[in-house]
C-alpha positions as a LaTeX table, in Angstrom:
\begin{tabular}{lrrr}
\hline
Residue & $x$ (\AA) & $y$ (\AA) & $z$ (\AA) \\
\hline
Unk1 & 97.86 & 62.99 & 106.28 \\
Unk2 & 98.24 & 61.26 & 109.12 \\
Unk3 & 96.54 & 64.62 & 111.23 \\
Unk4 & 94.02 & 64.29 & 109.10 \\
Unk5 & 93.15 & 60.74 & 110.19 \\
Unk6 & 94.10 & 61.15 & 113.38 \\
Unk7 & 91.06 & 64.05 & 113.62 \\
Unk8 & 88.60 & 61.89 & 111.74 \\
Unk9 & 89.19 & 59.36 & 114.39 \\
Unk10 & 88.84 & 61.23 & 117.19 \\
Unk11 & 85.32 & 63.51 & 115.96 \\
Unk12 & 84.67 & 59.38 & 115.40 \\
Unk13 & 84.73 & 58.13 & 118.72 \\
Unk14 & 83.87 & 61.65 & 120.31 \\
Unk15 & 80.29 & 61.14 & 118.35 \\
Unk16 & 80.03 & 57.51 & 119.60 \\
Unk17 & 81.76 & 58.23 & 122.98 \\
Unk18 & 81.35 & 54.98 & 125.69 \\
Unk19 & 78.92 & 52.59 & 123.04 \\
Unk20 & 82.63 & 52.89 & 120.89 \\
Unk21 & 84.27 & 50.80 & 123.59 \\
Unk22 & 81.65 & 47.81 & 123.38 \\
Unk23 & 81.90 & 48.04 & 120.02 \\
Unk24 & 78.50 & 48.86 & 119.59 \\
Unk25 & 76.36 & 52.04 & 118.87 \\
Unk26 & 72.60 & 53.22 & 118.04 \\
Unk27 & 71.77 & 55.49 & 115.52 \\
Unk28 & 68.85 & 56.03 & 112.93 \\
Unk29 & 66.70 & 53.65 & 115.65 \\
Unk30 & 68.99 & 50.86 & 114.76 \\
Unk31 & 71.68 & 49.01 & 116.63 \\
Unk32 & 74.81 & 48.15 & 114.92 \\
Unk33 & 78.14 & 46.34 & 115.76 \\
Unk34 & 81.56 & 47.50 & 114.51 \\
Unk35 & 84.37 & 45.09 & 113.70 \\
Unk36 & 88.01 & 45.29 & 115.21 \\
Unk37 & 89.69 & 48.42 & 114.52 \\
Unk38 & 92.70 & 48.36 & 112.53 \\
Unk39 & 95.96 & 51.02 & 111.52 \\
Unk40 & 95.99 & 51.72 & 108.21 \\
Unk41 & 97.27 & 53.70 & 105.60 \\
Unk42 & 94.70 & 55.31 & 103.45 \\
Unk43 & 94.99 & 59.12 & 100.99 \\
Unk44 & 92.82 & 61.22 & 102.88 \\
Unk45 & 92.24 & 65.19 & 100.86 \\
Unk46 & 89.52 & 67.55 & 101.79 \\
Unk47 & 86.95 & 68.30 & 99.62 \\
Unk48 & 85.91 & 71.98 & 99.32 \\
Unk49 & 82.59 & 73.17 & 97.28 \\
Unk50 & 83.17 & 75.58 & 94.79 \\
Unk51 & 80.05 & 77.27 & 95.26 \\
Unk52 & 79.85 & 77.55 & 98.75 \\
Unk53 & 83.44 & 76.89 & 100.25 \\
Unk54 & 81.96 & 74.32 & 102.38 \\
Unk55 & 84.31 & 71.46 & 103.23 \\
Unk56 & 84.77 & 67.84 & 104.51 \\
Unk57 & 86.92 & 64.94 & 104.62 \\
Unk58 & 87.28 & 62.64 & 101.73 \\
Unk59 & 89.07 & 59.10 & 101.71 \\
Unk60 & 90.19 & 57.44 & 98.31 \\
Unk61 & 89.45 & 53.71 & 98.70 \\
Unk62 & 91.93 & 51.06 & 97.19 \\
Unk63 & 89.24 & 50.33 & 94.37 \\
Unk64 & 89.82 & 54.08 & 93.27 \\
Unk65 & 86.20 & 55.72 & 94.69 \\
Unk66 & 86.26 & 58.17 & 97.39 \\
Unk67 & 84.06 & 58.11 & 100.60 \\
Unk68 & 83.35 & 61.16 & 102.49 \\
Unk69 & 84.07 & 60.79 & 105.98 \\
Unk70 & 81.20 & 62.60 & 108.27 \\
Unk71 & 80.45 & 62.51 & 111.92 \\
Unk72 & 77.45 & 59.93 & 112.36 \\
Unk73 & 75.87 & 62.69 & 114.30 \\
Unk74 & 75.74 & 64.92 & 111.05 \\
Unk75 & 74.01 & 61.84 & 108.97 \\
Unk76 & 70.77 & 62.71 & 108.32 \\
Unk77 & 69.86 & 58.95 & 106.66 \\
Unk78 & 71.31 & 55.34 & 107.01 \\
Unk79 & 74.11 & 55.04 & 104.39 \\
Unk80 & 74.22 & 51.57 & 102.64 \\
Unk81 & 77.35 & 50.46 & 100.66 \\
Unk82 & 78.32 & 48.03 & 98.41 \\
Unk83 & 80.32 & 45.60 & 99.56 \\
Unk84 & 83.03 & 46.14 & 97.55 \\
Unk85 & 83.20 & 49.73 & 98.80 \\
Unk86 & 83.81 & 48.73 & 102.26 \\
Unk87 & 87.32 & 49.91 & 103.29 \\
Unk88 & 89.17 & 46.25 & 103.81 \\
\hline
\end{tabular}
């Protein structure tokens, strides 16, 4: 588990690269600001598709949904979440 989040991390701040360090980045032709990072202890699985064996990362939130966890590079579209969705 904790590989897993180590790798998500990393492809993390590999997409963002220097912007990560003033806690900043661009994307989608919008600027955004990220908060403090923080350790903590999530259940991470990988999600596979039946049909075509694809696979990604998947992160089960304390309110019991699951987020996908993608490099912002791969986003094609801004992703909007509730607030209560918002890993805290």
């Amino acid at each position: 588990m904790m590989k897993t989040l180590t790798l998500a991390g990393a492809l993390i701040v590999t997409t963002s690269g220097y912007a990560l360090a003033q806690q900043t980045f661009s994307a989608w032709g919008h600027d955004f600001t990220v908060s403090q990072f923080a350790p903590q202890q999530m259940m991470v699985g990988v999600a596979t598709d039946s049909k075509t064996g694809r696979k990604f990362n998947v992160v089960k939130l304390k309110n019991g949904k699951m987020m996908a966890i993608s490099p912002i590079t791969g986003m094609q579209g801004m992703p909007e979440m509730a607030q209560d969705d918002m890993v805290q």
